[in-house]
Structure formats: structure tokens, C-alpha cells
N, C-alpha and C positions, 0 to 999 in steps of 0.2 A: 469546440471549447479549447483554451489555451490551458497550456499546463498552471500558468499565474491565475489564470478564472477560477481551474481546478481549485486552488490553494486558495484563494478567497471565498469560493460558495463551501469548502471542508469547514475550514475554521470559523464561518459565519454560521453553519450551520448546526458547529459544538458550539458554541458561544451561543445561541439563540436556545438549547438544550440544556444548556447549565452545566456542562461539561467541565468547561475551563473553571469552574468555582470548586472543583472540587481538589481538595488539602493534597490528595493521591497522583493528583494529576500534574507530574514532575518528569522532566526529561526521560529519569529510566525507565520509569512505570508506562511510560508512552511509548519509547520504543520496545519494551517486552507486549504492549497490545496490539505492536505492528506485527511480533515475533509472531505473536497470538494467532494475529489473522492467515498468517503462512500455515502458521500448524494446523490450520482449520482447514486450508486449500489443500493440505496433502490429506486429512483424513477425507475428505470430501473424494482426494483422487481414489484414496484406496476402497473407500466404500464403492465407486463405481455404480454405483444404485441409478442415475438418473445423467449419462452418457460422460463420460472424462472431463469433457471440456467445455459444452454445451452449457449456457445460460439454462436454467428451471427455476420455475413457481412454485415454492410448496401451498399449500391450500390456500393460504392467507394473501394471494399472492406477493409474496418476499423471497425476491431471488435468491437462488442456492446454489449451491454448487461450487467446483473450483473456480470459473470466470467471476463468479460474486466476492467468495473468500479476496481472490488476488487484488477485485475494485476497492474491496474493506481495507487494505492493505495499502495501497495508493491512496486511498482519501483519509487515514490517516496519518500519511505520511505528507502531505498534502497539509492538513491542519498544521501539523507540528513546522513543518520549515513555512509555514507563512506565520505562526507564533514569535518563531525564532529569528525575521526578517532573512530567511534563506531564499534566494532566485533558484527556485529547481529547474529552470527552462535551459539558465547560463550555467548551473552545476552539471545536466545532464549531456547539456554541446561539449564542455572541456571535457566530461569525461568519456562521453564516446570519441571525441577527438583523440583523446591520450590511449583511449585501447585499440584504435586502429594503429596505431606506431609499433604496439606490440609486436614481439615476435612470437611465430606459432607454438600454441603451447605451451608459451610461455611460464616458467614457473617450476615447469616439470611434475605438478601433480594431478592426479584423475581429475580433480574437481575442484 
């Protein structure tokens, strides 16, 4: 799958959920539910309960874990720039282009 496929079967598939109909569902509120989904990959890392990084099934089978939280995160971000007519394919080329020019370190801080 292309990262554009991605962004067509995301927002096809909130638009088919009735997602986009709802009044809440406005740029910042969308990206605090990508925030969301990170916050949920790091509790997932710190639980540790079912391996760090490893895909898992909780009962229902619905994948858990940090590899699910980070997919949740992509597929909504995925939604939101094919909402917004954004090319994440040609956003993500110039910007890995632009950070390999970097210099090491760049920045000067931890993180």
C-alpha cells in the first residue's frame, strides 16, 4: 500500500463511520487525537505487559500495543492530510531530503 492509498482507505474509512460529521471534529481536535494516540503508544511502552514493540491481540482480537497505538497515529494523520488535500508521500520525500542536509546534531539539543 502507498502512503496516498493509506490516506484514502483513513478518511474513507472515518467518512464511512460518521466521523467527519461530527461539530468536534476540527483541525486541533484532530491533531490532539493524533497527540492521543502517541500518549497511548508510550503508556502501552511503559506498561510493557505484552512485549515493547510486538503487535498483540487483546481478547477481542484488536491489536494492542505500541506497533497498534503508532498505526492509530498514522491513520490518523493519514485521514487529516487527505481531508486537507496534503500529498504526505511528496511532504515526507522533501522532508527526509531536507534532514539529510542537516548537520550532526544539529540544533544542539538532547532531543
Amino acid at each position: 500500500m502507498t502512503i496516498a492509498e493509506m490516506q484514502r482507505r483513513a478518511w474513507e474509512n472515518s467518512e464511512n463511520h460518521g466521523f467527519h460529521k461530527l461539530d468536534e471534529n476540527n483541525f486541533g481536535m484532530r491533531l490532539a487525537l493524533i497527540h492521543s494516540e502517541l500518549s497511548e503508544a508510550l503508556e502501552a511502552w511503559c506498561d510493557g505487559a505484552h512485549g515493547q514493540f510486538e503487535e498483540w491481540e487483546g481478547k477481542d482480537g484488536k491489536p494492542e500495543g505500541v506497533a497498534a497505538e503508532l498505526a492509530d497515529a498514522i491513520i490518523r494523520i493519514g485521514d487529516l492530510a487527505h481531508q486537507y488535500g496534503i500529498d504526505l508521500t511528496l511532504a515526507v520525500m522533501k522532508k527526509l531530503a531536507h534532514n539529510e542536509t542537516r548537520p550532526y546534531l544539529h540544533g544542539g539539543k538532547r532531543c
